[in-house]
Each structure stands twice: as C-alpha cells, then as structure tokens.
N, CA and C atoms as a LAMMPS dump frame, in Angstrom:
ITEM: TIMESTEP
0
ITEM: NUMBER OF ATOMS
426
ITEM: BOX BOUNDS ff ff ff
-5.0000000000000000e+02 5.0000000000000000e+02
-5.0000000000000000e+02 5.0000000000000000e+02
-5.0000000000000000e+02 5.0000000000000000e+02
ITEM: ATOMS id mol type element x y z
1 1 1 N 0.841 -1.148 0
2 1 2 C 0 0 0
3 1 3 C 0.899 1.228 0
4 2 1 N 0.57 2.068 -1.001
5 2 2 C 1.102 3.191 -0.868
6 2 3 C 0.504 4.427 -0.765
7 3 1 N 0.915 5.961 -0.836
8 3 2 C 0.239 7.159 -0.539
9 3 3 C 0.54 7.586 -1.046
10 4 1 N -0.153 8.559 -2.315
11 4 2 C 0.588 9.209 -2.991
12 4 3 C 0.366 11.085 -2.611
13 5 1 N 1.205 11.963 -2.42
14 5 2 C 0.773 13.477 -2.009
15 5 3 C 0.206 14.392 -3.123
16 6 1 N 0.072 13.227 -4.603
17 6 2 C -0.403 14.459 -5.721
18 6 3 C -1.689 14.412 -5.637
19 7 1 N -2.377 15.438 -5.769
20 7 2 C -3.979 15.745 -4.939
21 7 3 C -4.295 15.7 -6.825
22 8 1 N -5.865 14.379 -6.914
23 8 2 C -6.339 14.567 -8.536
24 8 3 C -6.75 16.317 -8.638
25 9 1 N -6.937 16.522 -9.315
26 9 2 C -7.469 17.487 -10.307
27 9 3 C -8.623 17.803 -10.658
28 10 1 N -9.984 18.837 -9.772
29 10 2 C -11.162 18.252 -9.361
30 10 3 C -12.042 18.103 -10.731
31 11 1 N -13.339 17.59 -10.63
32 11 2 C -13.899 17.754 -11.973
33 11 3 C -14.708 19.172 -12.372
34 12 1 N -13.847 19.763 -13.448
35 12 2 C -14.952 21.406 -13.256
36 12 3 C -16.004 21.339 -13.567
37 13 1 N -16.581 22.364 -13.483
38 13 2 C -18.313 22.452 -12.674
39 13 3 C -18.677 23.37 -13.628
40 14 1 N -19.581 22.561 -14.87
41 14 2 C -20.004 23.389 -16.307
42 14 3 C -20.832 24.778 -15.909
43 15 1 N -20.833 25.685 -16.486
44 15 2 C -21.23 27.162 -16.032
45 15 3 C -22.929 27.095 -16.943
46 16 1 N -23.63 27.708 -16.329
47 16 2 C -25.297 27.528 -17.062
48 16 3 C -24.633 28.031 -18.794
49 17 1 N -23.983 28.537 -19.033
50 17 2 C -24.006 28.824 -20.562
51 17 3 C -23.221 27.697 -21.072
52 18 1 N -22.078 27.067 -20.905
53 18 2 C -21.891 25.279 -21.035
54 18 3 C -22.856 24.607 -21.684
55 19 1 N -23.417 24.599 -20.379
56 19 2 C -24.914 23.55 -20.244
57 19 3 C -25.817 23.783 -21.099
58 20 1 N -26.505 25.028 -21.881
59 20 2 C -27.188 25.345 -22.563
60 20 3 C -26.571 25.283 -24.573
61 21 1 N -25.254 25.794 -24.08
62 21 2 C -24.291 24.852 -25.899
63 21 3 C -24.709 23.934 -25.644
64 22 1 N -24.033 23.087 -24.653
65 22 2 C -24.407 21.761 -24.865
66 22 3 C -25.618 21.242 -25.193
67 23 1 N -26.902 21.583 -24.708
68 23 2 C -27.999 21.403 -25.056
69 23 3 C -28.883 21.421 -25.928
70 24 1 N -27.907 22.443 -27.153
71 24 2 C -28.435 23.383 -28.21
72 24 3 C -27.775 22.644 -29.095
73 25 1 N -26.567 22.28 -28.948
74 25 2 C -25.643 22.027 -30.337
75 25 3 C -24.363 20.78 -30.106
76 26 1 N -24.404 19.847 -28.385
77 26 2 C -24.067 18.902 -28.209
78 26 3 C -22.365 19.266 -28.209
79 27 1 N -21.8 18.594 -27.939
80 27 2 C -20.481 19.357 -27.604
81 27 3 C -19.373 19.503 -28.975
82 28 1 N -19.658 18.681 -29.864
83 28 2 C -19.259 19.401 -31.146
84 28 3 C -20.334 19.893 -32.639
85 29 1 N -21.4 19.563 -31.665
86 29 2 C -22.416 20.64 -33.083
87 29 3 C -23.284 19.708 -33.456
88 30 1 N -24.334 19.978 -33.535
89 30 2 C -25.747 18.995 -33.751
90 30 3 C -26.344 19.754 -35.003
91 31 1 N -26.924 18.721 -35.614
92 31 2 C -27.697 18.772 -36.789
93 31 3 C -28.692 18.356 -36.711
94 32 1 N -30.377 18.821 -36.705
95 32 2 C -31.428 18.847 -36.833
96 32 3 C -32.122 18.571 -37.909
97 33 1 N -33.464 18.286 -37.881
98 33 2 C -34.042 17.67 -39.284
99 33 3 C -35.004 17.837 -39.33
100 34 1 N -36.105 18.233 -40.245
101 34 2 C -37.769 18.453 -40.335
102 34 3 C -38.216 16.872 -40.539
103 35 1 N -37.106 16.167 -40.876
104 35 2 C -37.458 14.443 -41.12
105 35 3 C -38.524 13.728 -39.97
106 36 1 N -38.693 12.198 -40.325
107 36 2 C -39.386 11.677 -39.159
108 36 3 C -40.289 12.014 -38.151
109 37 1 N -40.9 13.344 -38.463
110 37 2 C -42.059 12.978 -38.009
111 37 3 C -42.027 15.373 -37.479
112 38 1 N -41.078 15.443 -37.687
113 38 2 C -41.038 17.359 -37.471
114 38 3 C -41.809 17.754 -37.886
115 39 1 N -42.064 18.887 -37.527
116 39 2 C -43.085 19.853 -38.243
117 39 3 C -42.398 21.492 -37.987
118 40 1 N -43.298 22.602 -39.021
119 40 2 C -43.054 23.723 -38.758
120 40 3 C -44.802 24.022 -38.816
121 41 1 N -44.871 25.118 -37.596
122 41 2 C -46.402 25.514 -37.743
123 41 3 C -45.922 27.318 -37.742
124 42 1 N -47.141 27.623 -38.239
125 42 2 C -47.31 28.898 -38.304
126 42 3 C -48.618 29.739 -37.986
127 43 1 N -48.534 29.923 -36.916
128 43 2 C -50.208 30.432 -36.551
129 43 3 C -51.084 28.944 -36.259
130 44 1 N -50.267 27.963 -35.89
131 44 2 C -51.136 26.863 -35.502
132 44 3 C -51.726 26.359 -36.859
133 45 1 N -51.056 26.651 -37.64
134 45 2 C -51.088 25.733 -38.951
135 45 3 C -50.126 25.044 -39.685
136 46 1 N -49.754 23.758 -40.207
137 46 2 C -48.959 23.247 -40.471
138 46 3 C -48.261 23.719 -41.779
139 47 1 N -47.363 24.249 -41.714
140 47 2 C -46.496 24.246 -43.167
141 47 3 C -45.662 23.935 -43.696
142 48 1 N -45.233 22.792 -42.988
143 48 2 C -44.177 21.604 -43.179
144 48 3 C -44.01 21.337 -44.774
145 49 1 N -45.225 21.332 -45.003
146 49 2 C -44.943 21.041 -46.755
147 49 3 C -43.553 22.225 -47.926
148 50 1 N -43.547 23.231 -47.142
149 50 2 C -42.876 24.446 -47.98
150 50 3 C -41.736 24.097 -47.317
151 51 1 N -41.243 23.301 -46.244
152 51 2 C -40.109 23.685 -45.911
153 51 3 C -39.603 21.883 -46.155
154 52 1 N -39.723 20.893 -47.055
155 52 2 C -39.27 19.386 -47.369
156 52 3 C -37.584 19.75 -47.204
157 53 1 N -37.371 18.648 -46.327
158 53 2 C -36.078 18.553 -46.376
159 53 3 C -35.194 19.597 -45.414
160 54 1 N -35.873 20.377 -45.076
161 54 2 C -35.454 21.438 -43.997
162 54 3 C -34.509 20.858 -42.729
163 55 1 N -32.929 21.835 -42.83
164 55 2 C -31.89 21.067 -41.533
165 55 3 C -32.079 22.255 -40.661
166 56 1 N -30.859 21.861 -39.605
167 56 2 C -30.575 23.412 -38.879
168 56 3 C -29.551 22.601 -38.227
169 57 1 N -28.18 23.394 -38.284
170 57 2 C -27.423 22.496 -37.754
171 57 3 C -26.638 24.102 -36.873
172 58 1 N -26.144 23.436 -35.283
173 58 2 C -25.979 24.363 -34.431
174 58 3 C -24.557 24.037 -34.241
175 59 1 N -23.769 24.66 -34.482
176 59 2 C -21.888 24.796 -34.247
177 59 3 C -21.527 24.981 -32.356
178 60 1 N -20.303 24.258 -32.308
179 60 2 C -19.976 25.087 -30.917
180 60 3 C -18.914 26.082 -30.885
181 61 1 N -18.168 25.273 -31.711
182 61 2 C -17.129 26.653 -32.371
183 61 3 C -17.298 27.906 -33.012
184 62 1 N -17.313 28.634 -32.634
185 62 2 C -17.754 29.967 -33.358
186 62 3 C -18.843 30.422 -33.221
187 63 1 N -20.315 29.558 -32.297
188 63 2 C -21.255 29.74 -32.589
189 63 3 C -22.023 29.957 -34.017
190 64 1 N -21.704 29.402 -34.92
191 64 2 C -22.415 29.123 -36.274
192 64 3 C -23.491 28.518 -35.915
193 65 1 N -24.031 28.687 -37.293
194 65 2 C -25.201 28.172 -37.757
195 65 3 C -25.42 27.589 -39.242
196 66 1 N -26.197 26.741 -39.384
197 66 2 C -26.072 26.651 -41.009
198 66 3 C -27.941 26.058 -41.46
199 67 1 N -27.863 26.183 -42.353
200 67 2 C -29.597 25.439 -42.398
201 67 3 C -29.598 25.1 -44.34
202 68 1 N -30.187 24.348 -44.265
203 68 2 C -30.986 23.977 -45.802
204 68 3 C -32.288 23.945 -46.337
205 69 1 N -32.577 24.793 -46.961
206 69 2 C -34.282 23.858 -47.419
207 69 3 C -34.9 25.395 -46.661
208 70 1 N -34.561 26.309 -46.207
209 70 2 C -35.166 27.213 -45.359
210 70 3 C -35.652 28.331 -45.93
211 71 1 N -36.187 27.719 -47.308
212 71 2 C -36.612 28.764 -47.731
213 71 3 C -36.304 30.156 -47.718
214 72 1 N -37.705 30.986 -47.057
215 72 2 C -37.069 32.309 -46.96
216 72 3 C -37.719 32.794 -45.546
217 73 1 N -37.101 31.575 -44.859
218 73 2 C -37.331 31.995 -43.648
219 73 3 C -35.983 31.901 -42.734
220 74 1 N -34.912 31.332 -43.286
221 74 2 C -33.56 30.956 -42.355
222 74 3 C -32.514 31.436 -43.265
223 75 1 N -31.422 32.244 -42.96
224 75 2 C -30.414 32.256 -44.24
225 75 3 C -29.373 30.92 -43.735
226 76 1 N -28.797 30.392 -44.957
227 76 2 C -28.099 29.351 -45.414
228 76 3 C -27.046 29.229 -43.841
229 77 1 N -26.57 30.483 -43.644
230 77 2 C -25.535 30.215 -42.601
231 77 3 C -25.854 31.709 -42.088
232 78 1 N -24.845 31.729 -40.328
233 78 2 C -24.588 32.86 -39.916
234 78 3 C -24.26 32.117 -38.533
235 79 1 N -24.367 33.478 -37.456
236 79 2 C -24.038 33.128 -36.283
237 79 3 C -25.398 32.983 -35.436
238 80 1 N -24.726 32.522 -34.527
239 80 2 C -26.075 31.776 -33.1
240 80 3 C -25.278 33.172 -32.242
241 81 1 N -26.266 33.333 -31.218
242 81 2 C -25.719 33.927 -29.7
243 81 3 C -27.061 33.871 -28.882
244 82 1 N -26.87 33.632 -27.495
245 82 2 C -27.609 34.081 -26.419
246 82 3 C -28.459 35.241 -26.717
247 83 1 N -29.793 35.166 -25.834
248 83 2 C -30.474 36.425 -25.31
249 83 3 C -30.274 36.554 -23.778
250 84 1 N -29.852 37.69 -23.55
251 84 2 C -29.712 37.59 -22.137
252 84 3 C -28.761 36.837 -21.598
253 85 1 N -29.434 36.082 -20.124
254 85 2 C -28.602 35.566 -19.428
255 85 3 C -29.492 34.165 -19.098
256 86 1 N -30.51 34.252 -19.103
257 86 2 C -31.177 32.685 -18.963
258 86 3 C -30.972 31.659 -19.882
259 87 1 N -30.255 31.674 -21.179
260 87 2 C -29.683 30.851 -22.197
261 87 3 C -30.629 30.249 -22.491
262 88 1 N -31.748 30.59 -22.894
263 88 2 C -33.056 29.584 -23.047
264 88 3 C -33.668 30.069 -24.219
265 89 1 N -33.073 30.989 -24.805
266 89 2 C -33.166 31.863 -26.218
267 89 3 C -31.78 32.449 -27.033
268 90 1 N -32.167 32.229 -28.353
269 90 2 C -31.163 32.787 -29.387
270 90 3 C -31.269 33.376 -30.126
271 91 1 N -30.472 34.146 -30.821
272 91 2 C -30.743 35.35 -31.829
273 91 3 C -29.481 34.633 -33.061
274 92 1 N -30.01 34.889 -34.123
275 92 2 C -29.726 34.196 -35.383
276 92 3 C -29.516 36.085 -36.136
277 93 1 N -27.967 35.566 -36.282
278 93 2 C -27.387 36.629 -37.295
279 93 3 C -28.179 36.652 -39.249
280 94 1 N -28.213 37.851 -40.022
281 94 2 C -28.842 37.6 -41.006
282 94 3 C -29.872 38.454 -41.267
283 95 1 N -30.554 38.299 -42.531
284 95 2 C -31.747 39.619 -42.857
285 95 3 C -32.815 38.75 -42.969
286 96 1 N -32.84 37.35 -43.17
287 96 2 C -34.217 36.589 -42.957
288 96 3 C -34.658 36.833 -42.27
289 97 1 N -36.314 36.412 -42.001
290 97 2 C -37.153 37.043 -41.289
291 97 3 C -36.917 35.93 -40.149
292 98 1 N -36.553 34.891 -40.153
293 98 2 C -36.005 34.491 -38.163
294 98 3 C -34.823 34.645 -37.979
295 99 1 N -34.186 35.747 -38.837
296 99 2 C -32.927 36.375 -38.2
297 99 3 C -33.09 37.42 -36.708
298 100 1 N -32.589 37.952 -36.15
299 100 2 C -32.466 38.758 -35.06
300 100 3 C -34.03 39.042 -34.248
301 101 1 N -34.644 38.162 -34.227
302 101 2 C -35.847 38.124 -33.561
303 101 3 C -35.391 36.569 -32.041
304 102 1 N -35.97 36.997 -31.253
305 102 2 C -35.888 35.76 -29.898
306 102 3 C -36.178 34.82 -30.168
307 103 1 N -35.613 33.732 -30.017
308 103 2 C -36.38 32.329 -30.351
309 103 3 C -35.66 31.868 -29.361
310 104 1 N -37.101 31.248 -28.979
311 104 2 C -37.085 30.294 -27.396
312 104 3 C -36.925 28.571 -27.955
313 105 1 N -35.876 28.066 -27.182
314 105 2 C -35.663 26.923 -27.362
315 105 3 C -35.304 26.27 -26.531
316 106 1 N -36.239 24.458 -26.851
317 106 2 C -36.012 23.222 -25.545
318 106 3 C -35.648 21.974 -26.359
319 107 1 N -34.949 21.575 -25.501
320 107 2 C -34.503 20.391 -26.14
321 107 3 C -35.223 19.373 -24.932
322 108 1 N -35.655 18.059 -26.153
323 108 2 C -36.614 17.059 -25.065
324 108 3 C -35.767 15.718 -25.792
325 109 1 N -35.167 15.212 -24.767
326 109 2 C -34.2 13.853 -25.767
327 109 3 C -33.949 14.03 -27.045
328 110 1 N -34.079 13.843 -28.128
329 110 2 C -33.803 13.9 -29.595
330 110 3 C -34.159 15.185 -30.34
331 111 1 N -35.438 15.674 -29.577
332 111 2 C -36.407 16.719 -30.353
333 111 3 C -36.019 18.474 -29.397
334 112 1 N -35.688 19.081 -30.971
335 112 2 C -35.819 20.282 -30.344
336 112 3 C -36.309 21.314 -31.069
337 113 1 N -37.458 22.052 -30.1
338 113 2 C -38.451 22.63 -30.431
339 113 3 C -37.974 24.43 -30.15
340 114 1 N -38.096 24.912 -31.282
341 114 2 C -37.95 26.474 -31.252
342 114 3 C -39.198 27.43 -32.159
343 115 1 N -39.269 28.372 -30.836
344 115 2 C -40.527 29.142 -31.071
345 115 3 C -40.321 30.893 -30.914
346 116 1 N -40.762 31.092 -31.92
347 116 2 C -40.439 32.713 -31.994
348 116 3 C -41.587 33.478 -33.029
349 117 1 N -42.006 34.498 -33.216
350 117 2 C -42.901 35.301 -33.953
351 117 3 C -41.818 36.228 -34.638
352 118 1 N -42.685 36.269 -35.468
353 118 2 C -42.244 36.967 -36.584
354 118 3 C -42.779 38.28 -36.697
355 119 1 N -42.48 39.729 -36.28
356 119 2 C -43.826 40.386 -36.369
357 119 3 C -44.251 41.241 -37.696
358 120 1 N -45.304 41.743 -37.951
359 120 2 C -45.72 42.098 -39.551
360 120 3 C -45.073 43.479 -39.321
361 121 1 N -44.244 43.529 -40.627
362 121 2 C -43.709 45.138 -40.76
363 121 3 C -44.71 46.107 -40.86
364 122 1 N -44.356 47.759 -40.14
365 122 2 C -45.34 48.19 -39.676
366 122 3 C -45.869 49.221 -41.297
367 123 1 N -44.599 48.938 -41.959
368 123 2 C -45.312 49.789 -43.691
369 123 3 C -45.411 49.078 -44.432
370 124 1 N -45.874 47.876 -44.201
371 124 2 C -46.347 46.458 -45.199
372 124 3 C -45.368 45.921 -44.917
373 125 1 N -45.547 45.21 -46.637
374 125 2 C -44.747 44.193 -46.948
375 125 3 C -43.203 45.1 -46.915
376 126 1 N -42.134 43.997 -46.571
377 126 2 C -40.712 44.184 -46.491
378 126 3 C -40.133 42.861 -46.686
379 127 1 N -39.252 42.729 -48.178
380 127 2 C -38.483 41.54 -48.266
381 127 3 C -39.226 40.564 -48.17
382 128 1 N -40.932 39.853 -48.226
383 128 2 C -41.622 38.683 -48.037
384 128 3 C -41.772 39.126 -46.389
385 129 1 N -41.533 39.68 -45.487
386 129 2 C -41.914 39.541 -44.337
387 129 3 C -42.913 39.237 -44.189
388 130 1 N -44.083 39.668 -44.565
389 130 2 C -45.2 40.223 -44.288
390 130 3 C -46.019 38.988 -44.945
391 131 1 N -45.509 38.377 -45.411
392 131 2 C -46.309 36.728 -45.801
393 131 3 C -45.55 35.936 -45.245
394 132 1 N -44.931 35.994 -44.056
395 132 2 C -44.218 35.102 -43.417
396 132 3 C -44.21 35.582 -41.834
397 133 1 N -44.894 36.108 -41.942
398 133 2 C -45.015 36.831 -40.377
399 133 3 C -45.814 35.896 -39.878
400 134 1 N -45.83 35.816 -38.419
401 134 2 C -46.728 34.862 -37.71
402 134 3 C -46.199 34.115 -36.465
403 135 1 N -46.65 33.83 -35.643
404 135 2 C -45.946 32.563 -34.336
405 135 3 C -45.66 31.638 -35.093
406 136 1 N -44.382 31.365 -34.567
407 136 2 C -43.928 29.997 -35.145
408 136 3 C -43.587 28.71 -33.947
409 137 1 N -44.145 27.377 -34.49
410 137 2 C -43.145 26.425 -33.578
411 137 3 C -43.099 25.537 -34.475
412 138 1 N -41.555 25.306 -34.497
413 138 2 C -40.518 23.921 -35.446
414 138 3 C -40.05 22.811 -34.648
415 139 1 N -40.466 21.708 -34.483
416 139 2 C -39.952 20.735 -33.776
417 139 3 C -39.121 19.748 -34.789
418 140 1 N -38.026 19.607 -34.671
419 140 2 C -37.251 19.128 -35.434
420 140 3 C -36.326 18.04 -34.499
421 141 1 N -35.991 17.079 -35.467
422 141 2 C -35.382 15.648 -34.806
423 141 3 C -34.008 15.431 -35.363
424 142 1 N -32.972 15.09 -34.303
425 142 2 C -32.141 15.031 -33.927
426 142 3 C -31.288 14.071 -35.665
C-alpha cells in the first residue's frame, strides 16, 4: 500500500451557458431535421410542406449556424448567440425574417423545439416579411 501526495485534479463544474451549448448544439455541433415525423407551424397551422427537407445544424465553435431547405425563412448560414442571461433563447445573425428576432428553445431527448414570432412590418410588406409573419413552432429531430 502506498500514498501518494499528488492531490487529482477536481472535476470542473459546467457554467449555465456550457450547459445550454451543450444542449443546443451537443459538444461538437448537432444537426437537426424536419425528417421523421417534425413539423413547422405557423399560426397553428402546419407548413411543413414548404419547408421538405429542412436542416438546422448548431456549431460550438464559433457559434455558427447553417440550415438547408429554409426557404425564406432561415439564411443558409450565420451566427447563433444568447439572449440575455437565462440561455433559453437565441438570436440568429442575417436579414431573414427568423434572423435577429428571440427564439425560445427546448430540447426534449432527440427533439428540439424552437418558437419565436415573426412580427408584420409596420409599412407592409418588407423583403416577403409580411407573408411570413406569424408565431412559429418547429420541432425538429435530432
């Protein structure tokens, strides 16, 4: 039996914004899918059909973003960041219309569901906004 005096090295203690990458985009970056069974609603109506094939894939490096199939509601790529400090929302770099608007997001085992409104520009139409305006929730699979 021996003793050794080198003390381990404790295990660090992930900080709530950690925990919430991790949750969002897995510790090297998760990719999402409208596949198997997702949907996108809009005003509590399904419009899954316009968006076939729709990804969203969440970076940890750099906070990127990237998406496919997103019509003209996601641009192709940009950056992710926090709202605030509760990490339970993100703001999406970009001029699409779910660019720089809040979107609240949960992850439930495989499925993660993000919800944000779109609101109608106040001198009409702008860029398609204004036919794309509306509450949204996208549940998309892992």
């Amino acid at each position: 039996m021996s003793c050794s005096s080198e003390k381990e090295d404790p295990i660090p203690i992930k900080t709530a914004e950690e925990l919430a990458i991790e949750s969002l985009a897995g510790t090297s970056g998760t990719t999402y899918s409208i596949a198997n069974g997702g949907s996108i609603r809009r005003n509590n109506l399904d419009e899954s059909r316009f968006f076939e094939g729709f990804t969203l894939r969440f970076n940890v490096s750099g906070k990127t973003f990237s998406s496919t199939n997103g019509d003209d509601l996601f641009e192709s790529s940009g950056i992710w960041e926090f709202v605030g400090n509760s990490f339970d929302k993100i703001k999406l770099s970009g001029s699409k219309p779910a660019s720089g608007v809040d979107i609240t997001f949960t992850r439930t085992s495989n499925q993660l569901i993000l919800t944000f409104n779109i609101p109608t520009p106040p001198s009409g139409r702008l860029a398609g906004t204004q036919a794309l305006s509306g509450s949204y929730e996208i549940r998309l699979n892992q």
